[in-house]
Structures are given as C-alpha cells and as structure tokens.
C-alpha positions as CSV (number, residue, x, y, z in Angstrom):
1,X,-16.1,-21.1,-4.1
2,X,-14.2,-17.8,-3.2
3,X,-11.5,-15.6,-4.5
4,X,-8.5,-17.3,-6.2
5,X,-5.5,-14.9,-6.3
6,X,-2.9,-15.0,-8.8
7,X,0.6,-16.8,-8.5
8,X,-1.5,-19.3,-6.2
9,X,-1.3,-22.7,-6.3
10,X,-5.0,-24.3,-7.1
11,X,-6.4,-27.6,-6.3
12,X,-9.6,-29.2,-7.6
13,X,-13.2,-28.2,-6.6
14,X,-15.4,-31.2,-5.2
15,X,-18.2,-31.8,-6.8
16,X,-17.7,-28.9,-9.5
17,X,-16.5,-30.4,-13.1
18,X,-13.2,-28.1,-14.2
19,X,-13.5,-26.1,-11.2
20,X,-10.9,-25.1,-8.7
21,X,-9.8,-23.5,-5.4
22,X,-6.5,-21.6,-4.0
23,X,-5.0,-24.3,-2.2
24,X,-5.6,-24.8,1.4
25,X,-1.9,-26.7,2.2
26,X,0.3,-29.2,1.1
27,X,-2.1,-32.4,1.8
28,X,-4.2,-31.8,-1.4
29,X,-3.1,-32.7,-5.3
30,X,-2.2,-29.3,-6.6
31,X,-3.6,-29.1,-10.5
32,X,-1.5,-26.2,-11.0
33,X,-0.9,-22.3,-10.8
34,X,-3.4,-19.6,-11.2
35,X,-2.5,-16.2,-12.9
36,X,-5.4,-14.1,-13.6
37,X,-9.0,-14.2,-14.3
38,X,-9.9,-13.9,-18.2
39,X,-13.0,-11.5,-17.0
40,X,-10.9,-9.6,-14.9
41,X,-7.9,-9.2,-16.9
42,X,-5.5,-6.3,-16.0
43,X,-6.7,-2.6,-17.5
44,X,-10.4,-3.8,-17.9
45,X,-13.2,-2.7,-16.5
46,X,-14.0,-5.8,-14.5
47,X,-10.8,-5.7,-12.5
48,X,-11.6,-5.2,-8.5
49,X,-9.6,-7.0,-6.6
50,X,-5.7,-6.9,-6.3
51,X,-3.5,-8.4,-4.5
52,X,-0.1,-6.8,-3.0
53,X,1.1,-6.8,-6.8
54,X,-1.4,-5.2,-8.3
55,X,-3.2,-8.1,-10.2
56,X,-6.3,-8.9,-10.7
57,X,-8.1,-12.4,-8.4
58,X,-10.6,-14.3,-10.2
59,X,-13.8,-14.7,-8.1
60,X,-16.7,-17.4,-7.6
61,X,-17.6,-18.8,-10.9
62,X,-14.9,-16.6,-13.4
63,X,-12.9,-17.9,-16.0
64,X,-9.0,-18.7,-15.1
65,X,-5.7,-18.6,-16.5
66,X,-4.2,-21.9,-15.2
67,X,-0.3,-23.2,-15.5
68,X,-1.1,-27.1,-15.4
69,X,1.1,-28.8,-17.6
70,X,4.5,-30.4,-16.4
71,X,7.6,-27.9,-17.0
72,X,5.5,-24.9,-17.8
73,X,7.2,-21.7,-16.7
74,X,5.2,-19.4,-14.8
75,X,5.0,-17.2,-11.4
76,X,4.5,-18.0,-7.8
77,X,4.2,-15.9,-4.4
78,X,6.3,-16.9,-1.3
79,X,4.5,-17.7,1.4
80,X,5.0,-16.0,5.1
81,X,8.3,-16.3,6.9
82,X,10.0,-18.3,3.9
83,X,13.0,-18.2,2.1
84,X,13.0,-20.3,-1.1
85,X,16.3,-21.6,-2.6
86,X,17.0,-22.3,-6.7
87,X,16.0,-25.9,-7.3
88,X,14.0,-26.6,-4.2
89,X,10.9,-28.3,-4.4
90,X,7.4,-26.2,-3.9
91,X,4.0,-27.1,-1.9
92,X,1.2,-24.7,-0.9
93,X,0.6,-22.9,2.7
94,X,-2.7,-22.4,3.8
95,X,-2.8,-19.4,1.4
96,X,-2.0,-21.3,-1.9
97,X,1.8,-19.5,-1.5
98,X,4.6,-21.5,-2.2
99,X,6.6,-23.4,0.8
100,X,9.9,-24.8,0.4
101,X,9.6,-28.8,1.0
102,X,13.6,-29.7,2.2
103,X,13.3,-33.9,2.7
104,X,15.9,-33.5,5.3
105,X,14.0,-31.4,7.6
106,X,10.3,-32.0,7.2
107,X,8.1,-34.6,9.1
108,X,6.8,-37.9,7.8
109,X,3.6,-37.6,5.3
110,X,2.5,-36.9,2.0
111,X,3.3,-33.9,0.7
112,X,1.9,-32.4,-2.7
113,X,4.3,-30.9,-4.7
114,X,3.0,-27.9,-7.2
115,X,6.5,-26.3,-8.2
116,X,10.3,-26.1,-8.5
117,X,11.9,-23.0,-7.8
118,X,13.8,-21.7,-11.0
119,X,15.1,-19.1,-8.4
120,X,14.6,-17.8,-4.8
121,X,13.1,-15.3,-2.9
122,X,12.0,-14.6,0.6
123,X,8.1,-13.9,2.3
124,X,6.0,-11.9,-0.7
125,X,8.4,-12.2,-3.4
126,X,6.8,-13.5,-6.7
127,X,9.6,-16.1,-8.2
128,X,9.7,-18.2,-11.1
129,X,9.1,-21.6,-11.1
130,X,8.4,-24.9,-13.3
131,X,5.2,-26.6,-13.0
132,X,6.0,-29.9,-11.4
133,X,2.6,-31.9,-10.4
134,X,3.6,-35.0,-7.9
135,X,3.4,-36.3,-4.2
136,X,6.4,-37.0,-2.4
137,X,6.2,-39.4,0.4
138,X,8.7,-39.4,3.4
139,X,8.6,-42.6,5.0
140,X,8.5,-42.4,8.9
C-alpha cells in the first residue's frame, strides 16, 4: 500500500478492511490525519524513515495513529507553493499536504475537505488544525 507520512491527510484503502493511504488529492473522502506509526514510534528501534521534520512514516501493513473524529486537534503539513490562512478550509494535494480550498476562487466540483486551519503557514510548515470530515460542492 506504500509509505504514509505523518501530518498527511489519509483516505481509505479499496478492498483492505481498516486500511488506508496518504491521500492522492482533493477528489477522495479523506478519513482523517495520520501522525505516526505505533511500530515505528519516535526513539525506537524500528524508526527508518523521516520526513523533513524528523518523524517517523508508517509503511505497508503498520499500525497508525489516525485523527478521525470531527473537531479533534492535531497537525498537518502545507503543501507546495501555499499559504494557509486561520479559518480556511483544508483538502489534500497529491501528497496528502494540506491545500487551502477559497469558494471564491476555486473551479466547480467536489472537493473533500479533511481540515480547518486553527492557524496559517506557508509551503512545509506543520500547522494546527481541527478535523473537519465533509465534501463541499461548488455548483458550476
């Protein structure tokens, strides 16, 4: 299934019961946000892979801490050439990284949202945010 990186938004599996994936973009139901992997937890002997931050990924078939429930406070990463304002609405890149989602500015569609910003921060920057699990629709 891959590596799942921290501060990444997930979405489901197919086909695998309670598994999931780093997002792939803002067109799939986002379960929630990945922090690290229980068998791979910071300081043990397990831990190989890091990400710019330092912390551990989870890979194919480990255990995962997941933020999943509605207003649950946790971390995110911003994704590539982004700035991300208080308040704003959050989807995922192609990375599972957190893009603002402005209704005034984007195109018609679907778009799954993961997250709202408790505060901002540009490309790389992990922010807080509030688990918020919906799909907003802009009407062409």
């Amino acid at each position: 299934m891959g590596t799942i990186n921290p501060m990444r938004f997930v979405q489901a599996a197919p086909g695998i019961i309670n598994g999931v994936l780093q997002a792939t973009g803002s067109s799939v139901p986002l379960l929630g946000i990945a922090w690290e992997s229980v068998t791979a937890m910071m300081g043990t002997y397990a831990q190989t892979t890091f990400t710019p931050q330092g912390y551990p990924a989870a890979a194919s078939g480990d255990k995962l801490r997941l933020y999943e429930q509605e207003g649950m406070e946790t971390m995110v990463i911003v994704g590539s050439g982004v700035t991300i304002v208080p308040n704003q609405f959050l989807t995922s890149d192609g990375s599972g990284n957190a893009v603002g989602v402005n209704p005034l500015t984007i195109a018609a569609g679907a778009y799954w949202i993961g997250g709202e910003a408790i505060e901002g921060g540009v490309a790389g920057d992990p922010i807080r945010v509030a688990v918020r699990r919906f799909c907003y629709t802009k009407p062409a």
